[in-house]
LUMVO-322318 format. One record per residue (C-alpha): x negated, z negated, y; residue number from 1. Coordinates in nm, 2 decimals. Layout:
N
(vexlo (X,Z,Y),NUM)
...
This chain:
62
(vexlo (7.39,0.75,1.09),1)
(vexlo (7.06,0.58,1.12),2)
(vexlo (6.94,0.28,0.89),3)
(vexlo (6.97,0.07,1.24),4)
(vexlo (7.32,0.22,1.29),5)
(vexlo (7.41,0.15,0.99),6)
(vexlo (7.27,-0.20,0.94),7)
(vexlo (7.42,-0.30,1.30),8)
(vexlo (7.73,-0.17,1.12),9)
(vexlo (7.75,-0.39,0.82),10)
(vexlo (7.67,-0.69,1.05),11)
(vexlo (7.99,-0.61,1.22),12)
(vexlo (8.18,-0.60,0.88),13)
(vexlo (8.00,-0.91,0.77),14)
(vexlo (8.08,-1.12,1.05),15)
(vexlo (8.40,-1.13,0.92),16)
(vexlo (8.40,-1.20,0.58),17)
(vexlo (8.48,-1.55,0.43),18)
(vexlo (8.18,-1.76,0.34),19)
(vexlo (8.24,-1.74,-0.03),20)
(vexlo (8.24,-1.33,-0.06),21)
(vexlo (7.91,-1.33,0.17),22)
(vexlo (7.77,-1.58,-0.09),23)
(vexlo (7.86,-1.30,-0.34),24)
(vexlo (7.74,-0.97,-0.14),25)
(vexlo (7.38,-1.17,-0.12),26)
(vexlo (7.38,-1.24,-0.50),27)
(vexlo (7.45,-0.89,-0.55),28)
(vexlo (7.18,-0.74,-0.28),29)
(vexlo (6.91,-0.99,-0.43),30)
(vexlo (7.02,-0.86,-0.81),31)
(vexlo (6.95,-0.50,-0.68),32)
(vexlo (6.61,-0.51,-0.53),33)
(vexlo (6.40,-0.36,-0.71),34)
(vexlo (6.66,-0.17,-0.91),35)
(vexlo (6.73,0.15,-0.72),36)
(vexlo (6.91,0.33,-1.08),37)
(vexlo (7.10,0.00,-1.09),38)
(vexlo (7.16,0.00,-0.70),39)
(vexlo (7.31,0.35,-0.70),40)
(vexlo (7.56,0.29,-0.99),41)
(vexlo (7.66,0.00,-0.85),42)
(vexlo (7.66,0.16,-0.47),43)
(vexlo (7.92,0.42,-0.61),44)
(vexlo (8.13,0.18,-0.83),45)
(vexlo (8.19,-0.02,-0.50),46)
(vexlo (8.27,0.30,-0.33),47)
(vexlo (8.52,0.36,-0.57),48)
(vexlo (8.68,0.04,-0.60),49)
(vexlo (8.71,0.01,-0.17),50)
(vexlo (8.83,0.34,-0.17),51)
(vexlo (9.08,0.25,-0.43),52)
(vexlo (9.20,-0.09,-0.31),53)
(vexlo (9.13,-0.07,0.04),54)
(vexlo (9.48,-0.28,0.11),55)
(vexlo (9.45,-0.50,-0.16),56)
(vexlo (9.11,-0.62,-0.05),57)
(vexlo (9.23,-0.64,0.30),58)
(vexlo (9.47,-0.86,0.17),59)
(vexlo (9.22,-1.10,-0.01),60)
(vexlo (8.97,-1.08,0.31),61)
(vexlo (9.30,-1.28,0.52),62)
């Protein structure tokens, strides 16, 4: 997948999240510039935890 495919992709996911978890994903993307070690634990810690509670976040996303 290309950055643009991939970018076009989140956009898609993004456009329906609740206003108050986009607030949170932008805190978190603006906390990580700049930190690419601290971007790739976190990157696989979020992995893990959708992975993990894929329904339960569905759930909280409703």
């Amino acid at each position: 997948m290309t950055k643009t495919e991939i970018k076009n992709e989140i956009q898609k996911v993004l456009d329906n999240v609740p206003e108050n978890v986009l607030q949170d994903i932008l805190v978190l993307l603006k906390d990580l510039q700049g930190h690419p070690n601290k971007l790739l634990e976190v990157s696989n810690s979020l992995r893990k935890i959708l992975n993990e509670d894929k329904e339960l976040l569905e759930k909280l996303a409703k």
